[in-house]
C-alpha positions as CSV (number, residue, x, y, z in Angstrom):
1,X,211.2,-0.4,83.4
2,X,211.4,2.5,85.8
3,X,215.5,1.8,86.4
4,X,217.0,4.1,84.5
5,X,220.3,2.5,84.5
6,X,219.1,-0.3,83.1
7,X,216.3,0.6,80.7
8,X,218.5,3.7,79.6
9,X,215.2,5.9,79.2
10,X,214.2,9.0,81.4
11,X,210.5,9.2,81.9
12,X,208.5,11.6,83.2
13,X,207.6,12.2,87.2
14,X,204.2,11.8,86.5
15,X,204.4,8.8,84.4
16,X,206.7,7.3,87.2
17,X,204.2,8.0,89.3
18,X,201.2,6.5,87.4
19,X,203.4,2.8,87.3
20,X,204.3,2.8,91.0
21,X,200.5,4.3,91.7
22,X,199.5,0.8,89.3
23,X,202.1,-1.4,90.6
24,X,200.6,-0.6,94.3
25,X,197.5,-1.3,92.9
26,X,198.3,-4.9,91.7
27,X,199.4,-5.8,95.2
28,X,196.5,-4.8,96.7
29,X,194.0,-6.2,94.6
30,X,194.6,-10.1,95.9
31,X,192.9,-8.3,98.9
32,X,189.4,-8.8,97.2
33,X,190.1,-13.1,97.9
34,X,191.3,-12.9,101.0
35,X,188.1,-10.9,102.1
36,X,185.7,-13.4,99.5
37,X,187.1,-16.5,102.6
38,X,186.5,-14.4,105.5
39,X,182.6,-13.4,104.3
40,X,181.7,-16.5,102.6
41,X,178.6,-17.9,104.6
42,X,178.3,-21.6,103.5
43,X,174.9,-22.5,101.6
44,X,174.0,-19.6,100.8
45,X,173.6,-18.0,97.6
46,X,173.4,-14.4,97.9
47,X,176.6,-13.6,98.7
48,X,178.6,-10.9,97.0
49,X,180.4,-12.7,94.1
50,X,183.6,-11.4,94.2
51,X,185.0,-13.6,91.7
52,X,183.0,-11.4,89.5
53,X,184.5,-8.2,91.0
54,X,188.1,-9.1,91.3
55,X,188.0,-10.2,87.4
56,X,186.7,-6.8,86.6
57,X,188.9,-4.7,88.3
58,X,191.5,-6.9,87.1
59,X,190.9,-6.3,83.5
60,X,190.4,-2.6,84.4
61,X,193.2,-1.8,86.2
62,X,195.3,-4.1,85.6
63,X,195.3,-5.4,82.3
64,X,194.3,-2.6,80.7
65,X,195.9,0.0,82.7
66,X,199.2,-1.9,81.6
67,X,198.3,-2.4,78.3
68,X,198.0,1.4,77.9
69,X,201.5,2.0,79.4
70,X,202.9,-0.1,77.3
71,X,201.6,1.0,74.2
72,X,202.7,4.3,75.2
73,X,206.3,3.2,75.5
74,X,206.3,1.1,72.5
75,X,204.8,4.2,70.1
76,X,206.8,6.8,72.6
77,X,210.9,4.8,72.9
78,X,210.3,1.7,70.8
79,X,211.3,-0.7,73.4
80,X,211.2,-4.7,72.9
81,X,207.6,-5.0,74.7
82,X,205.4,-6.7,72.2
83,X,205.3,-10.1,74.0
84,X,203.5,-8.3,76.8
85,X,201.3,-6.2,75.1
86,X,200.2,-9.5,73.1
87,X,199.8,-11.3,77.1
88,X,197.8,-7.8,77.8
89,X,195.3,-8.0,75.1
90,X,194.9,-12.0,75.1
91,X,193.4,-11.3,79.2
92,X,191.5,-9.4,78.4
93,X,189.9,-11.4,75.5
94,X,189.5,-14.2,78.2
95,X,188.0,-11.9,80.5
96,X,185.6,-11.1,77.5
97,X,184.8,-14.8,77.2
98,X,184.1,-15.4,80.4
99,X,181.9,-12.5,81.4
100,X,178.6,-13.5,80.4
101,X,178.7,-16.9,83.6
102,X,180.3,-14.0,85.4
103,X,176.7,-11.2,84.7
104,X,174.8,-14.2,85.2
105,X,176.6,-14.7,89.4
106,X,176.3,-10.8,89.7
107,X,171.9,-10.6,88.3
108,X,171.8,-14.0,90.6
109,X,172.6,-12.1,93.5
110,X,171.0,-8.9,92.8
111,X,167.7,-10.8,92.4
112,X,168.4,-12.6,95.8
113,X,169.4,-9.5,97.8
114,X,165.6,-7.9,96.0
115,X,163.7,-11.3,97.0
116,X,165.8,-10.6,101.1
């Protein structure tokens, strides 16, 4: 998208920036697992739920930060992107269907770090 040669469109510095500043982002944010292994404490039930978190900053930042660039370039150049704005939106109506057992994890623990 950003390879001009390629994608024959000449974007903005600061747009640039925002993908790369996203794309870095999206490589980071597996981080949030590896760190749910290394802090688990087996049989216990107040720990974080980080499932929980990683889903949400997933939709956030990822998901919807994408769909928001690609929107942009659809209304801005007209390239062929619908297929991924349709993935975009369809994540984030799963992430919508599955947040309520997702609330339920993060009240659990906040009761059980209150009751600690």
């Amino acid at each position: 998208m950003l390879i001009v040669s390629q994608s024959g469109l000449v974007y903005s510095f600061a747009f640039e920036n925002f993908v790369i500043g996203l794309a870095s982002l999206n490589l980071m944010l597996p981080s949030i697992g590896l760190y749910s292994l290394s802090a688990s404490e087996f049989g216990k039930d107040w720990v974080v739920p980080l499932d929980a978190v990683y889903k949400l900053l997933h939709v956030i930042f990822i998901n919807g930060a994408y769909l928001g660039v690609r929107v942009y370039l659809w209304l801005l150049f007209t390239p062929d992107t619908s297929i991924f704005i349709i993935k975009n939106i369809y994540s984030i109506l799963i992430f919508f269907r599955d947040i309520p057992a997702d609330l339920q994890a993060i009240r659990r623990w906040v009761y059980a770090r209150k009751e600690a």
